[in-house]
PyMOL CGO cylinders between C-alpha atoms (Angstrom):
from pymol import cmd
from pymol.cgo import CYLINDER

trace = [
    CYLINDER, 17.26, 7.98, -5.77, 15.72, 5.46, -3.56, 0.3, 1, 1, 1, 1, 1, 1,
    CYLINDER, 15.72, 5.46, -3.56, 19.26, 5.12, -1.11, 0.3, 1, 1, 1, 1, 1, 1,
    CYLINDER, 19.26, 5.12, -1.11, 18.95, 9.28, -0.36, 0.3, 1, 1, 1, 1, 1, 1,
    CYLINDER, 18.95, 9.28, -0.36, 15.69, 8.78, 1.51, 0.3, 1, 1, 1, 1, 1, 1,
    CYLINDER, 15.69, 8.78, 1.51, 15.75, 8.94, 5.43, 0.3, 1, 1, 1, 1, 1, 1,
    CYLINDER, 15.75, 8.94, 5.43, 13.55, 7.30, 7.99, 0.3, 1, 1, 1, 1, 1, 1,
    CYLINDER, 13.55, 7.30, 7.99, 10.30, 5.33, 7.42, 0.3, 1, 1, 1, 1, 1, 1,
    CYLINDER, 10.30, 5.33, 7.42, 8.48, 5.59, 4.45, 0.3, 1, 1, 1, 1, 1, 1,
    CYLINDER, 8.48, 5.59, 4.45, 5.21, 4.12, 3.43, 0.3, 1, 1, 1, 1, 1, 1,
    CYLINDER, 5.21, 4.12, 3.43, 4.45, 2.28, 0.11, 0.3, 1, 1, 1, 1, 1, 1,
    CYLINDER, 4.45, 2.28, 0.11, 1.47, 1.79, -1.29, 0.3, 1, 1, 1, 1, 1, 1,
    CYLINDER, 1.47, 1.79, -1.29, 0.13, -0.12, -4.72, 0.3, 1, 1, 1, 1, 1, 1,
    CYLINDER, 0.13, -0.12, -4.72, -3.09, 0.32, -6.52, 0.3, 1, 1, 1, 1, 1, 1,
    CYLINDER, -3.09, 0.32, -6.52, -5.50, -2.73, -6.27, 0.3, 1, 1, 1, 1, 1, 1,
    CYLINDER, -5.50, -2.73, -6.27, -5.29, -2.97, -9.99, 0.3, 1, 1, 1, 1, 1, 1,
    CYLINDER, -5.29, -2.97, -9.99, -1.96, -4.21, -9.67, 0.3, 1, 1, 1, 1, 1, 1,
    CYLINDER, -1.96, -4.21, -9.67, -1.83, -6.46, -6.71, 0.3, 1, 1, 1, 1, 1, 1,
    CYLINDER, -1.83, -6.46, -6.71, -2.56, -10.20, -7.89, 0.3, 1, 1, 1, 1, 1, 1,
    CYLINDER, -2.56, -10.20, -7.89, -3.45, -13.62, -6.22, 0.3, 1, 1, 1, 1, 1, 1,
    CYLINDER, -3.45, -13.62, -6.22, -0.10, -15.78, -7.27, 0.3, 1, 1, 1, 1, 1, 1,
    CYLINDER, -0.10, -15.78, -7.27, 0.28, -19.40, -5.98, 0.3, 1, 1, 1, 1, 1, 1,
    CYLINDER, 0.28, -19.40, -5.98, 4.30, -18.58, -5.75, 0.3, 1, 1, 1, 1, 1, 1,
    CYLINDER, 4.30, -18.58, -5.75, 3.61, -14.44, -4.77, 0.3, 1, 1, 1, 1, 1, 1,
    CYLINDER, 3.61, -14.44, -4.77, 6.44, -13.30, -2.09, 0.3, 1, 1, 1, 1, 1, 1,
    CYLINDER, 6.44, -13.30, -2.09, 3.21, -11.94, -0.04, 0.3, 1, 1, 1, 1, 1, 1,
    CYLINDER, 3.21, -11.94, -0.04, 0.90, -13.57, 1.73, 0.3, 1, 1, 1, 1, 1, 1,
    CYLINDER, 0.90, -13.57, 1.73, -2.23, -12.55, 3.38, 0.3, 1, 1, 1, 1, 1, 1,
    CYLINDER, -2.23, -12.55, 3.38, -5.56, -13.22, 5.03, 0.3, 1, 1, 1, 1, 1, 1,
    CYLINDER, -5.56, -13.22, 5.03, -8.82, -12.00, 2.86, 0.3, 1, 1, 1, 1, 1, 1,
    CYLINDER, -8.82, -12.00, 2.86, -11.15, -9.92, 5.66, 0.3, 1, 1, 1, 1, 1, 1,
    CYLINDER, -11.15, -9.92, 5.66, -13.53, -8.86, 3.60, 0.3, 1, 1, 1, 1, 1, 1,
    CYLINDER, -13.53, -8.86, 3.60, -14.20, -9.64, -0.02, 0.3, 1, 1, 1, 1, 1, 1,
    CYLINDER, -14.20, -9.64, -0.02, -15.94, -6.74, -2.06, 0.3, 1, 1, 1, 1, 1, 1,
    CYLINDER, -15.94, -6.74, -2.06, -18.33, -7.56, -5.23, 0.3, 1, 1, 1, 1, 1, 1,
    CYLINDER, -18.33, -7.56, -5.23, -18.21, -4.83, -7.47, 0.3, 1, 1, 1, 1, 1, 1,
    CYLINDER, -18.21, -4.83, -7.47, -19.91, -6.00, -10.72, 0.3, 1, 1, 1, 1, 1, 1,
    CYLINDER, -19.91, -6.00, -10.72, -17.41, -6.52, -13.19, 0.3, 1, 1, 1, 1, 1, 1,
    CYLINDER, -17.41, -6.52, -13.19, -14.67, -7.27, -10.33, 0.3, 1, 1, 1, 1, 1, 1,
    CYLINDER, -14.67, -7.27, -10.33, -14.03, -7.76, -6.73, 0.3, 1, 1, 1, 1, 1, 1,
    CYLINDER, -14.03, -7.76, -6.73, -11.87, -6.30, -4.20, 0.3, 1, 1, 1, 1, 1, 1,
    CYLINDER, -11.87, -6.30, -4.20, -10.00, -8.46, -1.44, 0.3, 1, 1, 1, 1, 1, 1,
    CYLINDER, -10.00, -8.46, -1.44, -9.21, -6.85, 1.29, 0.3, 1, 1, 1, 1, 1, 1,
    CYLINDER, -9.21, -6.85, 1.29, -6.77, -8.59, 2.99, 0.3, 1, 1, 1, 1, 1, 1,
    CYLINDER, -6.77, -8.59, 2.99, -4.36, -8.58, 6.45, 0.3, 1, 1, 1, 1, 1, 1,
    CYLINDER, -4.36, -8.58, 6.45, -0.56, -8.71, 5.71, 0.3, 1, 1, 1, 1, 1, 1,
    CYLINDER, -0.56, -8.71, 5.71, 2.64, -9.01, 7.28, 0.3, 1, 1, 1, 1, 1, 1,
    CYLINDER, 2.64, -9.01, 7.28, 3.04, -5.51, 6.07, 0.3, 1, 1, 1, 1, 1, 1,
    CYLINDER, 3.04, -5.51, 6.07, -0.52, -4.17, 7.22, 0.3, 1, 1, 1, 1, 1, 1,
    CYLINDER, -0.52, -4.17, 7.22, -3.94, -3.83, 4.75, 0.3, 1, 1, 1, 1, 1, 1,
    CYLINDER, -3.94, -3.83, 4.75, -3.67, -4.06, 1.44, 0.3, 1, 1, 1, 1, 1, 1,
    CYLINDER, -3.67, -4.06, 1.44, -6.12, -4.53, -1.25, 0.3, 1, 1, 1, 1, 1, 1,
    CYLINDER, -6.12, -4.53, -1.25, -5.88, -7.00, -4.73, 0.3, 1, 1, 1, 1, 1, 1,
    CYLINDER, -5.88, -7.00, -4.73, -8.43, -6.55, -7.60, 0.3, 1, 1, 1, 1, 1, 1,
    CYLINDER, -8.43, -6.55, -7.60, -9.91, -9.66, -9.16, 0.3, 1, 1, 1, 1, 1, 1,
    CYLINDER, -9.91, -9.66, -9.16, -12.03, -10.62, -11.56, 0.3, 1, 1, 1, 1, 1, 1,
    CYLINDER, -12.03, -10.62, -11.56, -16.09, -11.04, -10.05, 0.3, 1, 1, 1, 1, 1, 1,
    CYLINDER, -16.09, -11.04, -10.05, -15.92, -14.89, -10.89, 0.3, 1, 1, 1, 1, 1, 1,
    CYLINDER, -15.92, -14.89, -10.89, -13.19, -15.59, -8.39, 0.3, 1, 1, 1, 1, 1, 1,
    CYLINDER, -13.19, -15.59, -8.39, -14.68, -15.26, -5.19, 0.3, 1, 1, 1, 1, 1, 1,
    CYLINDER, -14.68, -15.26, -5.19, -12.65, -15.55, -1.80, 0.3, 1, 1, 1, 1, 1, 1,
    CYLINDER, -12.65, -15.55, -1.80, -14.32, -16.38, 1.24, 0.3, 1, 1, 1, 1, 1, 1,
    CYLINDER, -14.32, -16.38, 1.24, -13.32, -14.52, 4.58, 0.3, 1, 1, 1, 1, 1, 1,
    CYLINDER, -13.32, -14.52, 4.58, -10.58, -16.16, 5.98, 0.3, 1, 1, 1, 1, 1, 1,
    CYLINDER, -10.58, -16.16, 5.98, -9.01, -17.39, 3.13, 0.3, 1, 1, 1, 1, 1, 1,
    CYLINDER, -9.01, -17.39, 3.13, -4.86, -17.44, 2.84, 0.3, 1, 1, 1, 1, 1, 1,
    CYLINDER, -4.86, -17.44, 2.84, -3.72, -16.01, -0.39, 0.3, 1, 1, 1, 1, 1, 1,
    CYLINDER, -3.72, -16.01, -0.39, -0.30, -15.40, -1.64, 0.3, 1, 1, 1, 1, 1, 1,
    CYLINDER, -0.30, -15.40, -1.64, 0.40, -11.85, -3.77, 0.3, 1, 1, 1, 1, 1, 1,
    CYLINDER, 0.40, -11.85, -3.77, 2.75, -10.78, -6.18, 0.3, 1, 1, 1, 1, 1, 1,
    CYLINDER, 2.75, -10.78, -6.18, 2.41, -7.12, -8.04, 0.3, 1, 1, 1, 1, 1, 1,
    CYLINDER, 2.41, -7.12, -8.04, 4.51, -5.04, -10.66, 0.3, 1, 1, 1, 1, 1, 1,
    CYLINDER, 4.51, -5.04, -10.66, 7.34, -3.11, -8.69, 0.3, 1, 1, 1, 1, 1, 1,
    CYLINDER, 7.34, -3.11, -8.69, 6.86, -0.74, -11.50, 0.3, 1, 1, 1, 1, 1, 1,
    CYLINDER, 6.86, -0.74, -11.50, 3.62, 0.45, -9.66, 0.3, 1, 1, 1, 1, 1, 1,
    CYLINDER, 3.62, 0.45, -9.66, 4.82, 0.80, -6.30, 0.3, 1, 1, 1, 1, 1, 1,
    CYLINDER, 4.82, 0.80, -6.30, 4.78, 4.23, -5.04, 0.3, 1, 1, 1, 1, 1, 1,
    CYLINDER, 4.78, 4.23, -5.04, 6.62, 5.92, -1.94, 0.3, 1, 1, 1, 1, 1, 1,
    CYLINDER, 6.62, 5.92, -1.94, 4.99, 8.59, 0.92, 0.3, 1, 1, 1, 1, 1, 1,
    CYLINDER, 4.99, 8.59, 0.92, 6.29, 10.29, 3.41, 0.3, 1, 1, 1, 1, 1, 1,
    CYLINDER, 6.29, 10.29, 3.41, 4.00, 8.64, 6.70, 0.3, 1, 1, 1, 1, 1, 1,
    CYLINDER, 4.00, 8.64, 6.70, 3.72, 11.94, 8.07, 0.3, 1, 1, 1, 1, 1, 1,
    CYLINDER, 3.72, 11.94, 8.07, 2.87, 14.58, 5.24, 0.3, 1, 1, 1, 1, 1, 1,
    CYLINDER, 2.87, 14.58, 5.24, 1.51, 11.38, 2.84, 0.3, 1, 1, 1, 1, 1, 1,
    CYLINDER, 1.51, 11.38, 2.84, 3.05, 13.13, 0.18, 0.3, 1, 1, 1, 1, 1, 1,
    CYLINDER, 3.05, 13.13, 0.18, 4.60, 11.24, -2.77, 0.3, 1, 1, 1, 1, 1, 1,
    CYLINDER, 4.60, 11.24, -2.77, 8.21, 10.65, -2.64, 0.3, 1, 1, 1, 1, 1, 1,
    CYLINDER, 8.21, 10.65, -2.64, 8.51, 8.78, -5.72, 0.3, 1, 1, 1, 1, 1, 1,
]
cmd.load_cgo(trace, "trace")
């Protein structure tokens, strides 16, 4: 269980499941946006460090640009920081 863990963790989320929302909880600052064909990856700045959201290739995002995020807590995973092995 989630309470037995000790000391920092680090949680990461695959791009395919971090989305622009208007009302996300997260908000960040694109840095680079990444055309891949069929979809783009934003890069973006957060309160909580880098993170990365997947979007379609029509929905371009020009450096700079605030966006707020919301993703699936269903996908989060946990690490330890030091090992970056998967605690969950």
């Amino acid at each position: 269980p989630l309470d037995a863990l000790e000391g920092p963790v680090t949680l990461g989320v695959r791009p395919e499941f971090v989305r622009t929302d208007p009302t996300g909880p997260v908000h960040g600052r694109v840095t680079f946006d990444e055309y891949l064909g069929a979809w783009r990856n934003l890069h973006l700045e957060t309160p909580f460090g880098p993170l990365i959201a997947r979007e379609p290739a029509d929905l371009a995002h020009p450096h700079g640009t605030h966006l707020r995020l919301s993703f699936d807590p269903a996908h989060l995973r946990l690490f330890d920081p030091d090992s970056g092995r998967s605690l969950a």
